[in-house]
C-alpha positions in Angstrom: -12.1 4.1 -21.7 -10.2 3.6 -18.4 -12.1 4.9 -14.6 -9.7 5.3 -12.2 -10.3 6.2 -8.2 -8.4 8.7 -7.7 -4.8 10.5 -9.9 -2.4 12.1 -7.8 -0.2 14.6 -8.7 3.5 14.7 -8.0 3.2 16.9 -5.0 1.2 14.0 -3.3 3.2 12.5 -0.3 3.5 8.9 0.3 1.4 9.2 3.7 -1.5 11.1 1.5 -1.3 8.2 -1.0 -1.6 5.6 1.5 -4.4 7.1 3.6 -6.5 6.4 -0.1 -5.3 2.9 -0.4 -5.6 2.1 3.6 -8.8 0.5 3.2 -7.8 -2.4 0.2 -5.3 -3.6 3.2 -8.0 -3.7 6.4 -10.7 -5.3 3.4 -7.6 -7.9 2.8 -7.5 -8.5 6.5 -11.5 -9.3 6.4 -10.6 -11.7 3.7 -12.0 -9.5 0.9 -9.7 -10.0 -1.9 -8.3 -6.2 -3.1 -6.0 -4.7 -6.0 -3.3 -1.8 -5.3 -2.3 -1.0 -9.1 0.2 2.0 -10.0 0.0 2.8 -13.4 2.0 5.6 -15.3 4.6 6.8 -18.1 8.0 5.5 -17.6 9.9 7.3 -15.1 7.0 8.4 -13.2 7.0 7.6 -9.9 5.5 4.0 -9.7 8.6 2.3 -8.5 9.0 4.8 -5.5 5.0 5.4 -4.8 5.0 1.2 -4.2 8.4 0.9 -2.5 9.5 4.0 -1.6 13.0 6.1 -1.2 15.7 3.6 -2.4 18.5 4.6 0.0 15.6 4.1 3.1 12.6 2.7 3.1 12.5 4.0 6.3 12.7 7.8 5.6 10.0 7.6 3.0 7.9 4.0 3.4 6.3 3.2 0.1 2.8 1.6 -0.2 4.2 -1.6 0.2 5.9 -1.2 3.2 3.0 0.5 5.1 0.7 -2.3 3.6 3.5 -4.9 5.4 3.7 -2.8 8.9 -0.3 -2.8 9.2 -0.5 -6.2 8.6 1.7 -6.8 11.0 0.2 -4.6 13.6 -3.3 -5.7 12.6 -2.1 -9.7 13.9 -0.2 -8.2 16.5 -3.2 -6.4 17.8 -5.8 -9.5 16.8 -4.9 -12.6 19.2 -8.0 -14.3 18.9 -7.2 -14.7 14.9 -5.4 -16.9 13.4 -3.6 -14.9 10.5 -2.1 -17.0 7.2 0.0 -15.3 4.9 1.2 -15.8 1.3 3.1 -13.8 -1.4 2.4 -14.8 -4.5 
């Protein structure tokens, strides 16, 4: 049998399903190593719960969008670190 954190339904937004994952990203940062997995039937919703709206991105920012601007702001914010990144 599977366990899973937490199913949303398809009324979640994509700012009420990145408030769950928020943490794996600042664990990342703290060099703990961390998994965002979307699982699901085809057609439903993976795709545009990771990435977001196809047309924009920027209407609708995905998980993995909102993952990349954190980062980004986390390094921005963190002088004193030296930050390394790779996409594997």
């Amino acid at each position: 049998s599977c366990r899973y954190d937490r199913v949303f339904g398809s009324d979640s937004t994509q700012a009420e399903v990145y408030e769950h994952v928020k943490s794996s990203v600042q664990a990342t940062l703290k060099g703990i190593n961390s998994t965002i997995f979307a699982y699901g039937q085809t057609s439903s919703g993976k795709t545009y719960t990771m990435f977001g709206k196809e047309s924009c991105i920027f209407d609708e920012p995905g998980i993995v969008p909102r993952c990349i601007s954190d980062i980004f702001r986390f390094s921005a914010q963190n002088h004193r670190h030296v930050h390394s990144f790779s996409v594997l």
